[in-house]
C-alpha positions in Angstrom: 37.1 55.5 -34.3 33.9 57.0 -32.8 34.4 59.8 -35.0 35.2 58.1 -38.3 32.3 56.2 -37.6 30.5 59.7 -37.4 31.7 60.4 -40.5 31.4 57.2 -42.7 27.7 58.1 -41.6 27.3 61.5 -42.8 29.0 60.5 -46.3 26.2 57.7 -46.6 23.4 60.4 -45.7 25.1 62.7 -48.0 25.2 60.0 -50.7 21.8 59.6 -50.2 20.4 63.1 -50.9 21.0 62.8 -54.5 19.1 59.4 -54.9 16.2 60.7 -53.2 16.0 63.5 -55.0 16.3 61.7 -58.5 13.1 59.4 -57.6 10.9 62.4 -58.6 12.1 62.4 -62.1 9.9 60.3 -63.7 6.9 62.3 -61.8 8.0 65.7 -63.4 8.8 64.0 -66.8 5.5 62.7 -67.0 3.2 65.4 -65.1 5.2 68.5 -66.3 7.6 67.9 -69.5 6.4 68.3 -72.7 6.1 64.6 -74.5 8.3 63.5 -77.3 11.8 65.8 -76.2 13.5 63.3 -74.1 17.0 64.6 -75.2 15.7 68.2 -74.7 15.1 67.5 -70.7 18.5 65.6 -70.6 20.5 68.5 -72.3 18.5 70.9 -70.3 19.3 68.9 -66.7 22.8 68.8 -67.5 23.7 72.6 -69.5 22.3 75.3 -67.0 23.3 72.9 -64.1 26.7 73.1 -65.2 26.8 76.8 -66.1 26.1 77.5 -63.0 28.4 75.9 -60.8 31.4 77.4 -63.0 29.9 80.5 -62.9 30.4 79.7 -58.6 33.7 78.4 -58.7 35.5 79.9 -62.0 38.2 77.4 -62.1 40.0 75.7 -64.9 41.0 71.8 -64.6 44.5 71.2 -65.0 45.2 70.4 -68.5 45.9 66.6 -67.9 42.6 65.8 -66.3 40.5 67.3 -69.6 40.4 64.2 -71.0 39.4 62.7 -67.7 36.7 65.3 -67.2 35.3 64.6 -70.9 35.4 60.7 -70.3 33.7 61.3 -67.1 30.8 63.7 -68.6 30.3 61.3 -71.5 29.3 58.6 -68.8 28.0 60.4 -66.0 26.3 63.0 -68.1 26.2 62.7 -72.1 25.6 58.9 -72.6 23.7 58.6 -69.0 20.9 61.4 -69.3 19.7 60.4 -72.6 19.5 57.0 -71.7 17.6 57.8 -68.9 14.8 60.2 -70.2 14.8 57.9 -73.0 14.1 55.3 -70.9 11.2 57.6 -68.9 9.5 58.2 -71.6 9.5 55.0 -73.1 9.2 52.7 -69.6 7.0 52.6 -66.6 9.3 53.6 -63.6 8.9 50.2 -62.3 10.8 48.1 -64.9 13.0 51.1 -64.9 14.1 50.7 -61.3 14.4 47.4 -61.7 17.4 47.7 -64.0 18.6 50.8 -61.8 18.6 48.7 -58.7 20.9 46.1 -60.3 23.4 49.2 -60.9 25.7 47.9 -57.6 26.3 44.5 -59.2 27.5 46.0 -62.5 30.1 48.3 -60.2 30.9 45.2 -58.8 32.0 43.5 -62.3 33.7 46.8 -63.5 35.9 46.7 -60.5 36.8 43.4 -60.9 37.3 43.1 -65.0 39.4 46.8 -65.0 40.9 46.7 -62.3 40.8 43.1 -60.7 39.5 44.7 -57.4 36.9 42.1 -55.5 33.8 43.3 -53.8 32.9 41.9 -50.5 30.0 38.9 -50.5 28.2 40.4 -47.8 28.0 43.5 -50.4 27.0 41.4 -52.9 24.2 39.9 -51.1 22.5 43.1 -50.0 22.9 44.2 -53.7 20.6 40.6 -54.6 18.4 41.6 -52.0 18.2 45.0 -53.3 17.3 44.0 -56.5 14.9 41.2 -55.5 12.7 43.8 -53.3 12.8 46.5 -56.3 11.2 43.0 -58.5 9.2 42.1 -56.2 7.2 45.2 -56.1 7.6 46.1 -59.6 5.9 42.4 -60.6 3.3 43.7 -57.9 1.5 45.4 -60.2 1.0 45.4 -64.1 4.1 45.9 -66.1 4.1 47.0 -69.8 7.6 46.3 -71.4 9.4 48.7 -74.3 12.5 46.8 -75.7 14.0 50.5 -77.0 13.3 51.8 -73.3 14.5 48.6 -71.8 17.7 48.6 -73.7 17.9 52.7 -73.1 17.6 51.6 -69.3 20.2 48.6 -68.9 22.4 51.3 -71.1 22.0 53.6 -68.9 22.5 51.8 -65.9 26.1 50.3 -67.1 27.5 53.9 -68.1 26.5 55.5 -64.3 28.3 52.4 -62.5 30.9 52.8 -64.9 31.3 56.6 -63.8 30.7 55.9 -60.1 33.6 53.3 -60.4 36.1 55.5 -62.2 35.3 59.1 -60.0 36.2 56.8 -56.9 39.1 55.6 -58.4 40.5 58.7 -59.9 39.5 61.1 -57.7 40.6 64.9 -57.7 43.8 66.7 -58.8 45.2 68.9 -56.2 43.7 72.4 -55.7 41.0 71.4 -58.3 37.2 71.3 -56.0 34.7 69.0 -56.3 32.1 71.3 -57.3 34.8 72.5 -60.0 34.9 68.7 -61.4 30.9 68.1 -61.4 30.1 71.7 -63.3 32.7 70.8 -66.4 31.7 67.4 -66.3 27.9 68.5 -66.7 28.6 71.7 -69.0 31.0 68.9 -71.3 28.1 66.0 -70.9 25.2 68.9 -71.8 27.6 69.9 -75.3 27.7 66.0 -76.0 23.8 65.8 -75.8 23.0 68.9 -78.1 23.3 67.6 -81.2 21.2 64.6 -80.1 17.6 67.3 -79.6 17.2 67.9 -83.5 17.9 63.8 -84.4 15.9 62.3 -82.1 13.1 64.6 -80.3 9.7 64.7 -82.4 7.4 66.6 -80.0 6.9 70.3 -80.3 8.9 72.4 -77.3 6.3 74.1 -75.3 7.6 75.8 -72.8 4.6 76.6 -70.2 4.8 77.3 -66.9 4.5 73.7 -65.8 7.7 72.7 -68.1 9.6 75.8 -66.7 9.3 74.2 -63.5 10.4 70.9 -64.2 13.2 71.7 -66.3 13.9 73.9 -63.3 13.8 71.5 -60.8 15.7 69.1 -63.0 18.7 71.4 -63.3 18.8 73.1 -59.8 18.1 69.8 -56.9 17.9 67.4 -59.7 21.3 68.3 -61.7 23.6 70.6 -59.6 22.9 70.1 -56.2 22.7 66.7 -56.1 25.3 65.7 -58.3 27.4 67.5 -56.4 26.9 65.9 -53.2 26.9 62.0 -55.2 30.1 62.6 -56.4 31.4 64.6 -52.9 30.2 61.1 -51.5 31.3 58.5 -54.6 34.9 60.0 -54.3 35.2 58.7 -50.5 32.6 55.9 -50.6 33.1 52.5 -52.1 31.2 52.3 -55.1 29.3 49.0 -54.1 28.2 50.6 -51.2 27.5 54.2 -52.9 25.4 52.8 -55.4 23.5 50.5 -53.2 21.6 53.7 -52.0 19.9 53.8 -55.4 17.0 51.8 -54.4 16.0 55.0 -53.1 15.1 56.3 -56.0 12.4 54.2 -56.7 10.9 53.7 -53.2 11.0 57.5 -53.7 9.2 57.4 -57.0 6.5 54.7 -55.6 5.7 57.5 -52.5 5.1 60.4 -54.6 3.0 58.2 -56.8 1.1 56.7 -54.0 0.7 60.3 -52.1 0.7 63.3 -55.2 -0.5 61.0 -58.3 -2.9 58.3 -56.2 -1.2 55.4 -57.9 -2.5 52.5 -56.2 0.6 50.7 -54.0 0.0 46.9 -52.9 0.7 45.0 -49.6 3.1 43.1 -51.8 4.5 46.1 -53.8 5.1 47.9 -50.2 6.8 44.8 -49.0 9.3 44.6 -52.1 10.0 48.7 -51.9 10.8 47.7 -47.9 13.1 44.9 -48.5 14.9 47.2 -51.4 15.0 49.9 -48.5 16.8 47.2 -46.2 19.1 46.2 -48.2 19.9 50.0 -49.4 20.5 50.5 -45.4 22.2 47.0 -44.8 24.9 47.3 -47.8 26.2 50.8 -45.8 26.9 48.5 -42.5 30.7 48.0 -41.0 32.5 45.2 -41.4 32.6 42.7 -38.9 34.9 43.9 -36.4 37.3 40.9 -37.0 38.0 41.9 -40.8 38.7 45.4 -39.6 41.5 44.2 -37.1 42.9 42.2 -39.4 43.1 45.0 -42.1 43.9 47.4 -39.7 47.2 45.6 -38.8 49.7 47.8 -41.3 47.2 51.1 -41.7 44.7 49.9 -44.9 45.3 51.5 -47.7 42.4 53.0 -49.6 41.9 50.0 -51.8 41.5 47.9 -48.8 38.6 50.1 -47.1 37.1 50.0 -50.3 36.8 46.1 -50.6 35.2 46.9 -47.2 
């Protein structure tokens, strides 16, 4: 027990690599990226990343799961990265994050319209909580709304639950890797997103040494690395309980802007970003040991440790 426990625990700090790691990308976006090529950063976070990690595994997927892989890089990776620098460039990150934040409720109602799986209240309540703290800080300070980055964000935020729900569910063909899985999935997602740079980027590609950097640091911690490790975790993790740890990514986001880009951060703005933080941390908690014995009775079954 002691060393499930122990392990439960290194999934969540594994999960939570990749959203701390995403909460700088609205910093480099807006500090390093040229303006005006949102589908330029997305298909350059998504290409190399995946290039890479084929060129470390050099593995085929078994022919079934190609159209599994493609489904899951249109929603993980060619729908979701648009959306989101979309959404960057046309949002502050606090209405942003506000939408983000609300991404465990949407796994929730995926679960239970496809697949008439229920999420647990206590879940559902540190998901609220979650994205009350991420509203209260957000409405801490002054908020200018886009209604094409708004929609780009809620978008966004309904195609990532929808991939977190379906890599749980479907997880990995036998002998196929994880890191196998991620690198087609963002190699298929960055081809999906390449004929979106001519149709909708306007600004001119200049490529200095502060855009090498960020599209570096997109692709490398931001794309492969860390997308690696979310899905390593989303594939053992329940996805209410995997995407409650993406209030991270903006209490992330508010740091760096409070300590690299002195953005001023209220008592009442710190005070939301700590409640989102509880809940992020609460949502990962046990069961009450009562539920567990009495699903432990006849060995649960995956589908019950997920409703856990």
């Amino acid at each position: 027990m002691d060393q499930d426990r122990a392990g439960h625990a290194r999934l969540i700090l594994l999960g939570a690599v990749a959203p701390v790691v995403w909460g700088t990308t609205y910093a480099v976006t807006t500090e390093l990226l040229p303006p005006g090529r949102p589908m330029t950063a997305a298909l350059l976070r998504a290409l190399p990343a995946g290039l890479l990690l084929l060129a470390l595994t050099r593995q085929l997927p078994p022919a079934p799961w190609w159209g599994r892989l493609a489904l899951l890089g249109l929603l993980n990776f060619g729908a979701f990265f648009p959306l989101l620098f979309l959404s960057a460039y046309r949002l502050p990150g606090g209405p942003a994050a506000v939408v983000g934040s609300a991404q465990p409720l949407v796994a929730a109602a995926l679960l239970f319209v496809l697949f008439r799986q229920g999420t647990p209240l206590r879940r559902l309540l540190w998901a609220l909580a979650a994205v009350a703290g991420v509203a209260v800080a957000v409405l801490g300070g002054t908020v200018a709304l886009d209604a094409v980055g708004l929609a780009a964000a809620v978008a966004g935020t309904t195609t990532m639950a929808a991939g977190v729900v379906l890599t749980r569910r479907w997880g990995l063909p036998e002998g196929m890797s994880g890191l196998t899985a991620t690198g087609w999935q963002l190699v298929l997602g960055g081809l999906m997103i390449a004929p979106l740079v001519p149709l909708l980027d306007t600004g001119p590609f200049v490529l200095d040494a502060g855009a090498v950097a960020g599209y570096a640091w997109l692709a490398l911690p931001g794309g492969a690395i860390s997308y690696a490790v979310w899905f390593h975790a989303g594939r053992r993790l329940p996805p209410t309980s995997l995407t409650l740890l993406l209030p991270l990514t903006p209490v992330t986001a508010a740091l760096l802007g409070w300590a690299l880009l002195g953005e001023a951060l209220t008592g009442v703005q710190a005070a939301g970003f700590g409640l989102a933080l509880v809940a992020a941390l609460g949502g990962q908690l046990p069961a009450p040991s009562r539920v567990r014995r009495r699903g432990g009775v006849r060995g649960a079954p995956d589908r019950e440790r997920d409703r856990r």
